[in-house]
C-alpha positions as CSV (number, residue, x, y, z in Angstrom):
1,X,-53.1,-93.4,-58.6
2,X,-52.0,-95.2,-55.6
3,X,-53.8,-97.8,-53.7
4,X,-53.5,-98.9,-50.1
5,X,-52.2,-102.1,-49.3
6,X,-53.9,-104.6,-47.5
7,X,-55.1,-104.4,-43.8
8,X,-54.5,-107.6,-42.5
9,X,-56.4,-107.2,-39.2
10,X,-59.5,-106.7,-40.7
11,X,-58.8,-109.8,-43.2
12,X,-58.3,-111.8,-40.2
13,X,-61.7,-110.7,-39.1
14,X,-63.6,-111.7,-41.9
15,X,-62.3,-114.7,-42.9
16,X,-63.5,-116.2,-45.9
17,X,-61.2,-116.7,-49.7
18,X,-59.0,-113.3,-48.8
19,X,-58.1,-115.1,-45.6
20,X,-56.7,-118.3,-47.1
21,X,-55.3,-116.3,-49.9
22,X,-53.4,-113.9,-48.3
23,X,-52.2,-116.9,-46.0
24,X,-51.3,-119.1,-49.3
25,X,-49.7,-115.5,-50.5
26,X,-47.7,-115.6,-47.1
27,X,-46.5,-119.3,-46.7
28,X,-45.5,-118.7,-50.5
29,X,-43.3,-115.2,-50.2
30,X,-41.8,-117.1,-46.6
31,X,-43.7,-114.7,-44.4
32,X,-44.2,-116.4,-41.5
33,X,-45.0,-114.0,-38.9
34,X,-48.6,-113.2,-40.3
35,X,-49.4,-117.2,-40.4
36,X,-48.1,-117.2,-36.6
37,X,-50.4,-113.9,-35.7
38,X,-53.4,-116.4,-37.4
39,X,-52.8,-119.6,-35.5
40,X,-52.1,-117.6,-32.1
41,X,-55.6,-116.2,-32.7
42,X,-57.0,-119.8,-33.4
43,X,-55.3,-121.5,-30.4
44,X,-57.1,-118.6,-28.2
45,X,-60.6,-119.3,-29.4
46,X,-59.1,-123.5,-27.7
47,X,-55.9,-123.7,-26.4
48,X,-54.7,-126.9,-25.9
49,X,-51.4,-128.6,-25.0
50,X,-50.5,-129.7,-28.3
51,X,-51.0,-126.6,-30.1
52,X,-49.2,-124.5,-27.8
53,X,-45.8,-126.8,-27.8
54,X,-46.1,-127.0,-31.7
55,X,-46.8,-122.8,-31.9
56,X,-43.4,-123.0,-29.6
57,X,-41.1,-125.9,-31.3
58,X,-42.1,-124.2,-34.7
59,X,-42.0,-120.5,-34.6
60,X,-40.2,-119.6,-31.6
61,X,-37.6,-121.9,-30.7
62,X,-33.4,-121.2,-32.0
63,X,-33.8,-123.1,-35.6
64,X,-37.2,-123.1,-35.5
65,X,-38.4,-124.1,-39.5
66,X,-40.7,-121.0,-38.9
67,X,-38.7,-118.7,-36.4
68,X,-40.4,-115.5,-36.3
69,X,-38.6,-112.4,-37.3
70,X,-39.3,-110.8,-34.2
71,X,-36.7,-112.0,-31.9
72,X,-36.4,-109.8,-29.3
73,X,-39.6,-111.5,-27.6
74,X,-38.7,-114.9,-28.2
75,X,-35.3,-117.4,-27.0
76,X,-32.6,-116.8,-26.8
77,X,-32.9,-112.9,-26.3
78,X,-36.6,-113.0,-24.3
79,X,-37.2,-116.3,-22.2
80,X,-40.2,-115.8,-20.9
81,X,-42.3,-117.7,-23.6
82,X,-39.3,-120.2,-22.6
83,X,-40.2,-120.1,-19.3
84,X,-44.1,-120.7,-19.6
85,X,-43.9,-123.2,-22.2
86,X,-41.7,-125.9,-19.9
87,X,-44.6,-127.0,-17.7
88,X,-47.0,-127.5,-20.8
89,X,-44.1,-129.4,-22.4
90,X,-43.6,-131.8,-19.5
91,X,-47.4,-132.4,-19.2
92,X,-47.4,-132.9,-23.1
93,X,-44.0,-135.6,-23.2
94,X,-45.6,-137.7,-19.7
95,X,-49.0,-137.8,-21.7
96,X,-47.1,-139.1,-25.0
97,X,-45.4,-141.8,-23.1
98,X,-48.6,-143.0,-21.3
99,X,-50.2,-143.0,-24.4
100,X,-47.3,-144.8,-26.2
101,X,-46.6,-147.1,-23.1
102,X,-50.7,-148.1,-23.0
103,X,-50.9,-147.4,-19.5
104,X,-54.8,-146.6,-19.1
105,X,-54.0,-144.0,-16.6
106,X,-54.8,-140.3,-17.5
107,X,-53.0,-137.2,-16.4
108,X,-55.8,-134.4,-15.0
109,X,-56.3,-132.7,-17.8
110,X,-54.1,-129.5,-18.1
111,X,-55.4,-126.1,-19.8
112,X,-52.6,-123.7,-21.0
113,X,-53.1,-120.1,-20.7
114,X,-55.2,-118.6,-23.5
115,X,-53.0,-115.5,-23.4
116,X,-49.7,-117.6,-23.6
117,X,-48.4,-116.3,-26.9
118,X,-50.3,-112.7,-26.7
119,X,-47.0,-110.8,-25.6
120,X,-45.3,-112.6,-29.0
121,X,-48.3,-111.7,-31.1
122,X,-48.6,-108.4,-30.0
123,X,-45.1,-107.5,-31.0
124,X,-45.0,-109.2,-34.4
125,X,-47.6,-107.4,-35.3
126,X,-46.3,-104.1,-34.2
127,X,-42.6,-104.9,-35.6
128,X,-42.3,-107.2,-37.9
129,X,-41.5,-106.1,-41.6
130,X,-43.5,-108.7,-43.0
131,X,-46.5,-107.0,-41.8
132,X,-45.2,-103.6,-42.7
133,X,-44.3,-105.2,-46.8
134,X,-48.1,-106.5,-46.8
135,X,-49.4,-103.4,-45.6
136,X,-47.7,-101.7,-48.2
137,X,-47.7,-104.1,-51.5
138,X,-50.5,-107.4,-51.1
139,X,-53.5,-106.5,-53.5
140,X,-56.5,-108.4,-51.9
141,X,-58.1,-108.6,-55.2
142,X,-54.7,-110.8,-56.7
143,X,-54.1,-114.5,-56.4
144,X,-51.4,-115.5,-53.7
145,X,-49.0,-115.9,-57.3
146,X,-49.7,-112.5,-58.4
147,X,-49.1,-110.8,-55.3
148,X,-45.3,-112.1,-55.8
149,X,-42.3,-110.2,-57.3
150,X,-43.0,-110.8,-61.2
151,X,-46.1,-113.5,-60.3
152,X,-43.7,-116.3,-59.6
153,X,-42.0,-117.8,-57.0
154,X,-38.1,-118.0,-56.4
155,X,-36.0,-121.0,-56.1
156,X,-35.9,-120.1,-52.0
157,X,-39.7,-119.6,-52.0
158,X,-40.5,-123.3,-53.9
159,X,-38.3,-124.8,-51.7
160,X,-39.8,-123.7,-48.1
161,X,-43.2,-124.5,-49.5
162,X,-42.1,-128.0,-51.2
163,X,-39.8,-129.1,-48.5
164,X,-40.3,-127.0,-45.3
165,X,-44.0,-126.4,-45.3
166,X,-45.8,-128.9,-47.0
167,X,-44.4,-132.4,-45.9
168,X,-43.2,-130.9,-42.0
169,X,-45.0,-127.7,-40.5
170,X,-48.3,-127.6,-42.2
171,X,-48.8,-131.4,-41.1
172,X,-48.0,-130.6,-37.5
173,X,-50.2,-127.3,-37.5
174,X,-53.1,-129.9,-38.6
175,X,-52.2,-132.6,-36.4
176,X,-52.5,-130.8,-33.4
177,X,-55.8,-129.3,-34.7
178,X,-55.2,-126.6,-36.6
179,X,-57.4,-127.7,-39.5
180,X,-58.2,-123.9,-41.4
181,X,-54.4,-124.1,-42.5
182,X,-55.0,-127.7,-43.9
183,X,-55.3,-126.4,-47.5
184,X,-52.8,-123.3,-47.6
185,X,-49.2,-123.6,-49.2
């Protein structure tokens, strides 16, 4: 007998150990556009300036360490994200120099759009693969480990998480206040 696969929506909803797990299962199998889909729905609930630049410079930029697979909606072949993201970056690089420089000045404080990355989101979810393959194959009631192809990760896979993830993007995720990924990966 066949069982359904995993609906990631509603695992997203109720948070708790499936959520970290199937988010340890996805850093693990490198599939980043589920961990993007989670943070976008994080920065919603606060948006600042620092999470919106990091969502950008790690997910959506050309050589991003976690470009989405969903490129049509992101640079080069959709600028719009592009586009949006250039004020927010100039407000974030004059308020790192001030704070570097010591100058006791503040910049007004600047809100970005809680809706920002929606158009991104929106899309991974509908096209990515990744979400299609977790649909399909991740088993809630498995570790992250067992969920993999023969319960162990490749060479590829150990080498995102032990030199990609863990020392570079999960550190900026937290950093700029992401803290619920703190412990995944």
């Amino acid at each position: 007998m066949k069982t359904a696969g995993a609906d990631i929506n509603e695992i997203f909803s109720q948070g708790g150990k499936d959520l970290m797990n199937l988010l340890d299962y996805c850093i693990r199998s490198i599939q980043v556009d589920p961990i993007f889909v989670f943070l976008v729905q994080d920065y919603r609930n606060s948006p600042t300036v620092a999470k919106a630049v990091a969502l950008y410079d790690l997910f959506c930029v050309p050589n991003a360490l976690a470009r989405l697979s969903t490129q049509e909606v992101i640079p080069p072949m959709d600028l719009r994200i592009q586009s949006s993201i250039r004020p927010i970056r100039d407000y974030w690089t004059r308020s790192q120099v001030k704070s570097f420089s010591g100058v006791r000045d503040s910049l007004p404080p600047l809100l970005p759009p809680r809706y920002l990355f929606d158009f991104i989101s929106s899309s991974v979810q509908k096209s990515s693969k990744a979400f299609s393959a977790i649909r399909r194959r991740y088993k809630p009631r498995r570790t992250p480990v067992e969920n993999l192809p023969g319960g162990k990760m490749t060479m590829i896979q150990r080498h995102f998480v032990e030199k990609l993830w863990e020392p570079i993007i999960r550190p900026q995720l937290v950093a700029v206040g992401f803290w619920r990924i703190a412990s995944i990966g």
